[in-house]
Backbone as a chain_set.jsonl record, in Angstrom:
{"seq": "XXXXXXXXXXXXXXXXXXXXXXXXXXXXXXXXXXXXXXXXXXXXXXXXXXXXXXXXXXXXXXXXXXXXXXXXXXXX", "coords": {"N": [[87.672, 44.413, 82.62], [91.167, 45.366, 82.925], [94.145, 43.789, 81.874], [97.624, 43.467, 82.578], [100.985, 43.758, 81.063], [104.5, 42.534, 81.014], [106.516, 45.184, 81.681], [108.697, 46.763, 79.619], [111.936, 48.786, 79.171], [113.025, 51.109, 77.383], [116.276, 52.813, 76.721], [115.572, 56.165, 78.412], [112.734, 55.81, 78.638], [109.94, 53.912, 79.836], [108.066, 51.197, 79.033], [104.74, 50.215, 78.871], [102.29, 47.887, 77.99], [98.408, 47.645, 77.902], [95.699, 45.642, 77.922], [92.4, 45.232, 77.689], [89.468, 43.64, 77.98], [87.012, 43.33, 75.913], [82.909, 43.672, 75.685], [82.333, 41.633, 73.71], [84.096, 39.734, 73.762], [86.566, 40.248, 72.634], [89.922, 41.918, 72.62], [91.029, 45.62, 73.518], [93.618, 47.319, 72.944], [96.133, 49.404, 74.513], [98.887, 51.684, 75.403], [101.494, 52.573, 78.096], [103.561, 55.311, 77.589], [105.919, 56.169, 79.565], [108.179, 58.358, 81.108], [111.108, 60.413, 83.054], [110.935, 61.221, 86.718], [109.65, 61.116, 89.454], [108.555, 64.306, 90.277], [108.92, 65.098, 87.706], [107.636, 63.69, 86.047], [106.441, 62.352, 83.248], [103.938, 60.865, 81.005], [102.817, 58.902, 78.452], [99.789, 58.056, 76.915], [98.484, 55.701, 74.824], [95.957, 54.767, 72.648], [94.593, 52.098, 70.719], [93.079, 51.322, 67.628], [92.397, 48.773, 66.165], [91.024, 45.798, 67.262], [91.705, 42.713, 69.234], [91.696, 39.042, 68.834], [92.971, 37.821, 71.077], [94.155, 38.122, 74.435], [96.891, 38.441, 74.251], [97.906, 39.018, 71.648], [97.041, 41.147, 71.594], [98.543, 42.631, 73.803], [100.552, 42.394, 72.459], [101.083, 44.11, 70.13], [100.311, 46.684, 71.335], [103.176, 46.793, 72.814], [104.986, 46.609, 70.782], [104.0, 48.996, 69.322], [104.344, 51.026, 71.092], [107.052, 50.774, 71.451], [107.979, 51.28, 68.854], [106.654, 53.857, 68.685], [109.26, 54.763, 70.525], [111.087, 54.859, 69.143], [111.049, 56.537, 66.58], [110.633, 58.855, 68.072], [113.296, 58.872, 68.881], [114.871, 59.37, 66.3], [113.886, 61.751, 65.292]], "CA": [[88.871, 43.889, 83.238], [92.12, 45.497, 82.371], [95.542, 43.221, 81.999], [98.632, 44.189, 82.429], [101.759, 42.514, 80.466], [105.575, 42.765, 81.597], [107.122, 46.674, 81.202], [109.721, 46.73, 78.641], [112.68, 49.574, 79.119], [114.3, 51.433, 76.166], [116.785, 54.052, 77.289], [114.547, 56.384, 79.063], [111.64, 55.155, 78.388], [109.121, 52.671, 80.578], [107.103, 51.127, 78.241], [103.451, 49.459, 79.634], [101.159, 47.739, 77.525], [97.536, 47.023, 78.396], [94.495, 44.917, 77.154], [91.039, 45.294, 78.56], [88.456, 42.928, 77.023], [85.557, 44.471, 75.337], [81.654, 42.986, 75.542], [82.141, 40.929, 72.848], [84.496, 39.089, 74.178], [87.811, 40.655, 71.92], [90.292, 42.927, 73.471], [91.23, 46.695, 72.576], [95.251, 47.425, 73.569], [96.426, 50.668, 75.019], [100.103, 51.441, 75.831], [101.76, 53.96, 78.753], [105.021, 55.547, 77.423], [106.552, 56.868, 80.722], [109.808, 58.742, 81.373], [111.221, 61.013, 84.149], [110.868, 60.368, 87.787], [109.042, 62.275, 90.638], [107.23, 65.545, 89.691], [109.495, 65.562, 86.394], [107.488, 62.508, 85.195], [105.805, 62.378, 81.847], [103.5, 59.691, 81.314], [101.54, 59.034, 77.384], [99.147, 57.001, 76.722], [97.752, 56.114, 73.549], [95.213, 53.553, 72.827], [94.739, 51.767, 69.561], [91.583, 51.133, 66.826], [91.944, 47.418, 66.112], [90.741, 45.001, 68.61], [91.928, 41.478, 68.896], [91.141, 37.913, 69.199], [93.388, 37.323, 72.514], [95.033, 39.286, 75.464], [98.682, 38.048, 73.803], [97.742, 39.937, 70.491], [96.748, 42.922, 72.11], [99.327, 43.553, 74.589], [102.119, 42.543, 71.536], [100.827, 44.87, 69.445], [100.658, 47.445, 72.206], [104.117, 46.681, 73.017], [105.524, 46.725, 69.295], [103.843, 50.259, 68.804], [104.711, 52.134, 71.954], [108.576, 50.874, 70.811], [107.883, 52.409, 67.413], [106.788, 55.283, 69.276], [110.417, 55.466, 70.945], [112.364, 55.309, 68.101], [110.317, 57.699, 65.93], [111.39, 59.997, 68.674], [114.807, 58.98, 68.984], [115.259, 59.33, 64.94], [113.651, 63.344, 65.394]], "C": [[90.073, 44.31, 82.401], [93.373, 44.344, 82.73], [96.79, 43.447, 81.434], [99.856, 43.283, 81.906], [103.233, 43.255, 81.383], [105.883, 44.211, 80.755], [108.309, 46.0, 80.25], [110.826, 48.724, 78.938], [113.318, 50.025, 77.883], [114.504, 53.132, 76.753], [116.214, 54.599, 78.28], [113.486, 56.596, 79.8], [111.028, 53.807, 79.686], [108.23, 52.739, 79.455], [105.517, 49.871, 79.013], [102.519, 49.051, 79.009], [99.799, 47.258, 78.526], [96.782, 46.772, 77.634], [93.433, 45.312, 77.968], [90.389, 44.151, 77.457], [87.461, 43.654, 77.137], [84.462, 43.225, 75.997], [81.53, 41.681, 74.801], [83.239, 39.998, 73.006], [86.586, 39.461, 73.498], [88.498, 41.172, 73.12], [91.044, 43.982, 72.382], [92.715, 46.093, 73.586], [95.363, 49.19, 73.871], [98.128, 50.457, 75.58], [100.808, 52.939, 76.618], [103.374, 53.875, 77.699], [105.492, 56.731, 78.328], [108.125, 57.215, 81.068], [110.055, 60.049, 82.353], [111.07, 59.807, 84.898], [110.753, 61.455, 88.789], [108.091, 63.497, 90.095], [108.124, 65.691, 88.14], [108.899, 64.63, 85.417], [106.493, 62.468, 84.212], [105.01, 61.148, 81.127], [102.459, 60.082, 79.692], [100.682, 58.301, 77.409], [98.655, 57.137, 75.481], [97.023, 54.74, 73.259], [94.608, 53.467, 71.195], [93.019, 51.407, 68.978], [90.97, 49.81, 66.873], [91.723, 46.728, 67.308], [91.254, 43.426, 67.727], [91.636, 40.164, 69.552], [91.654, 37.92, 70.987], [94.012, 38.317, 73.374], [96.59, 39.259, 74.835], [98.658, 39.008, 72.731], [97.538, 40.924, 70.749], [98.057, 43.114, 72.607], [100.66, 43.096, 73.467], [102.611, 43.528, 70.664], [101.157, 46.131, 70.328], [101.957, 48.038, 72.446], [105.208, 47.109, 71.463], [104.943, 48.072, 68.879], [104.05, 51.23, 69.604], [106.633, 51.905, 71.641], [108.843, 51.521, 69.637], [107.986, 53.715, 67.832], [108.412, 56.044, 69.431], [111.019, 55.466, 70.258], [111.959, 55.975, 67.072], [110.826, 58.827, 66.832], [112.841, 60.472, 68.889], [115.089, 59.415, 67.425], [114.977, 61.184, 64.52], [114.642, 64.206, 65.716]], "O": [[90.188, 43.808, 81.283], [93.508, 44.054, 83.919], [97.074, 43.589, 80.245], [99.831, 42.1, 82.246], [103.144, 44.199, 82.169], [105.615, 44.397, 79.568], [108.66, 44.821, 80.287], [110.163, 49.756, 78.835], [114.154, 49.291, 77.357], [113.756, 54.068, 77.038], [116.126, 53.873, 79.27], [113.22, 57.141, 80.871], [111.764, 52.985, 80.232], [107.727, 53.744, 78.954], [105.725, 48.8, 79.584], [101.514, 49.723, 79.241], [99.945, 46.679, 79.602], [96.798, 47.382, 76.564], [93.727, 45.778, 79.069], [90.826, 43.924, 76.328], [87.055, 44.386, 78.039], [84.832, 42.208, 76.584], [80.778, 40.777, 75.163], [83.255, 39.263, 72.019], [87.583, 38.915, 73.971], [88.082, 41.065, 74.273], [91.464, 43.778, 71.243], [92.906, 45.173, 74.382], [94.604, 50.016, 73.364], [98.565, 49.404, 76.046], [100.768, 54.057, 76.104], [104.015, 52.914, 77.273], [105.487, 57.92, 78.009], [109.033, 56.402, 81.242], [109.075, 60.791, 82.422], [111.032, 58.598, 84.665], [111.502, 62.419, 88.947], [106.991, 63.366, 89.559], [107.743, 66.648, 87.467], [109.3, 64.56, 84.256], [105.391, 62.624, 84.739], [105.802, 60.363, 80.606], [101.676, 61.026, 79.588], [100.89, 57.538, 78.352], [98.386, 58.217, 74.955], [97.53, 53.686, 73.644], [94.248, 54.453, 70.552], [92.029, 51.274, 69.698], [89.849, 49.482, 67.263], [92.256, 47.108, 68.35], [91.259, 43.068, 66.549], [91.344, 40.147, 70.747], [90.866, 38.005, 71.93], [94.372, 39.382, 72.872], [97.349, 40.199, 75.071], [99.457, 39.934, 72.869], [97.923, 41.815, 69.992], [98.808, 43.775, 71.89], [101.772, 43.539, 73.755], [103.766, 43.853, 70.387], [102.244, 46.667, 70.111], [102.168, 49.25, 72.395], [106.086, 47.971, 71.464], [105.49, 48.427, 67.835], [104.006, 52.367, 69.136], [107.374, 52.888, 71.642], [109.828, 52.235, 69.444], [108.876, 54.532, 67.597], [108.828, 57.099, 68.952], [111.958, 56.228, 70.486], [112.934, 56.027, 66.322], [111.453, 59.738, 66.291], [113.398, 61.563, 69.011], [116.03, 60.195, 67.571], [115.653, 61.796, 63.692], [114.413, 65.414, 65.781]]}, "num_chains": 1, "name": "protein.A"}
């Protein structure tokens, strides 16, 4: 079961975290970083190591490292 948290905008940027819960009852996090619009649209994804106790910890984390992402790029 994947769950999806609220998008976050910077500049850009669409930012999308997600959680899935594992077997064991944790969840991993994964986060889209999407920009454009129509066939110009550019879509990352990148999905993380740690797993965590709750869906809130995942998708914050998620959220707090696909924003890193965008300003690591903006700072290039």
């Amino acid at each position: 079961m994947t769950l999806t948290e609220p998008n976050t905008t910077v500049g850009k940027y669409l930012i999308s975290p997600l959680t899935r819960m594992l077997d064991d009852g944790r969840y991993a996090a994964s986060v889209s970083i999407r920009s454009g619009s129509g066939r110009g649209t550019h879509d990352r994804v990148m999905r993380f190591v740690p797993v965590f106790a709750d869906h809130a910890t995942a998708a914050h984390y998620a959220t707090r490292e696909g924003m890193r992402w965008v300003q690591h790029r903006h700072a290039a």
